[in-house]
N, C-alpha and C positions, 0 to 999 in steps of 0.2 A: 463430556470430553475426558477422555484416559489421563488420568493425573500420572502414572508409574509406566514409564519408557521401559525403565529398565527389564521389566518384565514380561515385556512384550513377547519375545518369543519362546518364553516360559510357557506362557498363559495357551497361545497358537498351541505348541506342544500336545498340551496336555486336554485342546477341546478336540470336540468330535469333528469329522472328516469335512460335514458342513458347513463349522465355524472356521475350520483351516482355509477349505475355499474360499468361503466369504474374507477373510483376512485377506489371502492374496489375489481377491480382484479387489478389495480396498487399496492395497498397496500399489496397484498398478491403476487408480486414478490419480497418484501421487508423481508427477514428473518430474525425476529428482535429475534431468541433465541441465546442460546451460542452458536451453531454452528455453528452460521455464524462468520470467522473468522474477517471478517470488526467489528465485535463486541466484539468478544472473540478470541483476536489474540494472539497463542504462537508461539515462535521463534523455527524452528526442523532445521535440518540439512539438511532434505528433500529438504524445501520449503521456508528457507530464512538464507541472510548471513549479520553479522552485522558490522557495521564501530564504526569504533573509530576515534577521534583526529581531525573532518572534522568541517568546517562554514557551518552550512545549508543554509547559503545567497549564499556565494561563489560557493557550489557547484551548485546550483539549475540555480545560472547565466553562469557557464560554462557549464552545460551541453546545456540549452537553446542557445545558443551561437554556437552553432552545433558541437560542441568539442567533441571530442572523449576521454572518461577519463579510464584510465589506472589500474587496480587492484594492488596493492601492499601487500605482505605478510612481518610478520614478518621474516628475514633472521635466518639462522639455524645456532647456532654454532658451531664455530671449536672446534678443540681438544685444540690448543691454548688459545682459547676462555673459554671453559670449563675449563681448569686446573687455567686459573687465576681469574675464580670468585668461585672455591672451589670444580666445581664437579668432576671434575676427578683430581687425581696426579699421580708423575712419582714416581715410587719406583727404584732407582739407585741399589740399592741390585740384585731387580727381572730385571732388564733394562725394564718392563712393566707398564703400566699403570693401577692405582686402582683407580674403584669409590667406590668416597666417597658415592655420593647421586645419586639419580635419575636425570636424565637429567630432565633440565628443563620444563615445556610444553609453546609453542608460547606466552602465556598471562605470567607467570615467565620471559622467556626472554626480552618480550618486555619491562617491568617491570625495568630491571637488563639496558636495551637500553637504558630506560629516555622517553618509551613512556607514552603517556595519555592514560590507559588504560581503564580508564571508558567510557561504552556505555554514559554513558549521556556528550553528548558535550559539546564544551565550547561555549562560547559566543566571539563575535567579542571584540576585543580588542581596546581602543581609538588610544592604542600605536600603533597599527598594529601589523603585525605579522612578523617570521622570513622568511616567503616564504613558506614555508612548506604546508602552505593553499591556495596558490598564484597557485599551481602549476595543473597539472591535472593529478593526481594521487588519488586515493581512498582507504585509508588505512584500512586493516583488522587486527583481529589479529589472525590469524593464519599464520603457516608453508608454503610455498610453497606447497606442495605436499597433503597438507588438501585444503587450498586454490584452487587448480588446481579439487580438486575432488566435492569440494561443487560448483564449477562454470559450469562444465561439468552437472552434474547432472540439475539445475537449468536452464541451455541454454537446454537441450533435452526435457525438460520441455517445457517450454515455446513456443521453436517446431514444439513441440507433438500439444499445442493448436493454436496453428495458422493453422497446417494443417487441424485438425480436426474440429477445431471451428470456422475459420475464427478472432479469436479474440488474443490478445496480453493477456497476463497477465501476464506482468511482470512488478512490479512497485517498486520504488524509493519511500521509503514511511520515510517523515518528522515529526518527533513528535508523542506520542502516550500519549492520556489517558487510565491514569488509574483511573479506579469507579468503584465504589462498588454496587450490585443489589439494597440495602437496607440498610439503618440507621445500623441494625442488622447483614449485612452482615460481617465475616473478610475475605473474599477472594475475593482480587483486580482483575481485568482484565483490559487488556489494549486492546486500540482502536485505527487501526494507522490514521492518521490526512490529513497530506498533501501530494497528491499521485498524481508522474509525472510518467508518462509511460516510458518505457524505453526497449531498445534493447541489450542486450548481444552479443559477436561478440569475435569468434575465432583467435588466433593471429599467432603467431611466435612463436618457439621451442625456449626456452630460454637456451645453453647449461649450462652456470652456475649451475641451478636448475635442469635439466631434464624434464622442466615442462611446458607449453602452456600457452602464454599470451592472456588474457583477459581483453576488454576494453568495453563500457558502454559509447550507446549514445541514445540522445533522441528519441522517436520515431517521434514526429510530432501531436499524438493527444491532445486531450484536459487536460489538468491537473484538475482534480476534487476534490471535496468533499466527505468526507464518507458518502455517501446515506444513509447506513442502520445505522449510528452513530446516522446523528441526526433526522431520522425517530425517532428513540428510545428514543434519550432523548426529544423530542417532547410528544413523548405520553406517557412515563412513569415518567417525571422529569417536564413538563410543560417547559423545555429550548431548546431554540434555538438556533442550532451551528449554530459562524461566517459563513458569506458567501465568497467563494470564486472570486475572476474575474482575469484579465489577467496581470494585477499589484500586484498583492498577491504577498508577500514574506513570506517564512516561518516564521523567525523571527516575522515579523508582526504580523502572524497569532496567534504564537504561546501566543504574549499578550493578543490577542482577545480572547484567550481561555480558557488563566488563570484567565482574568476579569470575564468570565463568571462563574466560577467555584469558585472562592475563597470568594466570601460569600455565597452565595447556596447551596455548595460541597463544606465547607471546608477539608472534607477529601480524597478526589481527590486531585489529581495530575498530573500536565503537565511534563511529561518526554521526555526529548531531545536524545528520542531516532532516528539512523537512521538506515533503515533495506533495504534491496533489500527481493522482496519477490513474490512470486507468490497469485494471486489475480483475482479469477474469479469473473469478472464485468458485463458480459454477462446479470442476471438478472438486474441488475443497469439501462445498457445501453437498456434495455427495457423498464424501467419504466420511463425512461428520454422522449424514442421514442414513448408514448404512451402519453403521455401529450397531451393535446385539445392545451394548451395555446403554444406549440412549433408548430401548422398545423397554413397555412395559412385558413384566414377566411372562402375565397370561396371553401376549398378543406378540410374543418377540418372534424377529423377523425369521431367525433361520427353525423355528418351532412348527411352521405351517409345511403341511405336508409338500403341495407343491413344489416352492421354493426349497427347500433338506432336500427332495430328491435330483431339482436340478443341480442345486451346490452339491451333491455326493457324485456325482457324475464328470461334474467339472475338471479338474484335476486329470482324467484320462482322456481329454479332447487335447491332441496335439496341435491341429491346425489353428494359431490365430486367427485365419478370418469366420472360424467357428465359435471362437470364443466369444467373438465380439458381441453377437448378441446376447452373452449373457451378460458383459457388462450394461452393455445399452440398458436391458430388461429389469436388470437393477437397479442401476442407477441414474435411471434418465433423470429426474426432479425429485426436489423434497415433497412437490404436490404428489408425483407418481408415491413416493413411499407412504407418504399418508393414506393412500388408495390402497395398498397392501396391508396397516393393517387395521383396516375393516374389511380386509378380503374373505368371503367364507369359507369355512373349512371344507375341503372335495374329498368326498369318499370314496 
């Protein structure tokens, strides 16, 4: 991965006509508008579930750790429960029960528990903690039976693109910025930051609940950076996001990011938020596998006669729906690039 942003369009400059095309069909797997949710990410019900109460250090080291970590919902109250914090009573007249109020919703009761219910985490403690964060469990705030349906949906998900795609998308995502388009803008968006892959995984019938556990382990691949984050604040902010490697901790990160932001962006914000989420990477992990600087020297990509003559031609095809296949042709998969190169040289 390209350590110096800043040089980037130095570098383009100064290569041959090949590597300039290869750069900007790389640049155009990168969708730097709102719709790309690595850049303009909202939280649905569809497509991600949020934690409360968790260490992003602790967690990120047990799951690496090959631990199998555990979903937790808030518990449902009883009628006991209810009638002693006010919402239902007994009326001895009717021998029946009357609500007062609405039952609670998961975030009220967890509330009424003594949970942390704010999305934005806490921070490690010097004191330590009570075990609570020690353990391998991953707290949500919802209901069992919300829980059980926002996990279901998210596991067939994810699935769904592994059959179809050959790709994972399902990620464990640390910290998000929020930034604004413009000086002028008032509508924040957030960016999520630190993203380890992650696997979902069917469990045991819980009688208590009626309801199917779910646990959360790592996948095995690479933990990354938001590509299309700091593509963007590259060429629209002249900033360059922290770099990731395989000693990053969230925490860490998360200072690298507020350094960056807090005189440049003072009105940005590093939010300690953590989300499970679905997250198509697929153009990412093309524009990572199309990099010259990732081939070895004797077998680099834009060096094979083929490929030089299509990228030197690129550049003077005006029509888009002409170009396409030379994106397709390049970067369909990381399997397709490995097939290139052992591709042999054509005379």
């Amino acid at each position: 991965m390209p350590n110096d942003n800043n040089n980037t369009e130095q570098q383009v400059t100064d290569q041959s006509p090949a590597h300039r095309a290869l750069e900007n069909l790389r640049m155009r797997l990168l969708d730097l508008t709102a719709r790309n949710r690595l850049i303009s990410f909202r939280h649905t019900k569809s497509a991600s579930l949020r934690i409360i109460d968790e260490l992003p250090n602790q967690l990120v080291e047990t799951l690496l750790a090959d631990t199998e970590m555990r979903f937790e919902a808030i518990s449902e109250p009883t009628e006991e429960e209810l009638i002693a914090a006010g919402y239902l009573e007994f009326d001895e007249e009717t021998q029946q029960l009357v609500r007062l109020r609405n039952d609670p919703s998961a975030e009220e009761w967890a509330k009424h528990l003594g949970f942390a219910t704010s999305y934005e985490v806490p921070e490690a403690s010097d004191e330590g903690d009570s075990g609570k964060h020690s353990d391998t469990t991953i707290q949500t705030l919802l209901y069992p039976y919300e829980m059980e349906a926002r996990l279901k949906s998210l596991l067939q998900s994810a699935e769904s693109a592994i059959q179809e795609m050959g790709a994972n998308i399902l990620y464990l995502s640390f910290g998000f910025l929020e930034w604004y388009e413009s000086s002028s803008s008032d509508k924040p968006r957030i960016a999520p930051l630190f993203l380890v892959p992650v696997r979902l995984h069917k469990g045991r019938l819980i009688k208590d609940t009626r309801t199917y556990e779910y646990t959360l382990s790592y996948s095995g691949e690479d933990i990354i950076p938001n590509l299309s984050l700091r593509e963007k604040l590259r060429a629209d902010f002249a900033m360059a996001l922290p770099e990731l490697d395989e000693n990053t901790v969230p925490e860490d990160y998360f200072c690298e990011v507020h350094a960056l932001i807090k005189d440049k962006q003072p009105r940005w914000r590093m939010r300690r938020y953590i989300s499970m989420a679905l997250l198509n990477f697929s153009k990412l992990l093309m524009y990572l596998d199309l990099d010259p600087a990732r081939w070895p020297d004797e077998t680099n990509i834009v060096d094979h006669p083929v490929v030089s003559s299509f990228l030197s031609g690129y550049g003077q095809e005006t029509d888009p729906k002409r170009r396409r296949p030379v994106i397709l042709a390049l970067a369909r998969s990381t399997s397709s690039t490995r097939w290139m190169r052992s591709m042999p040289t054509i005379h």
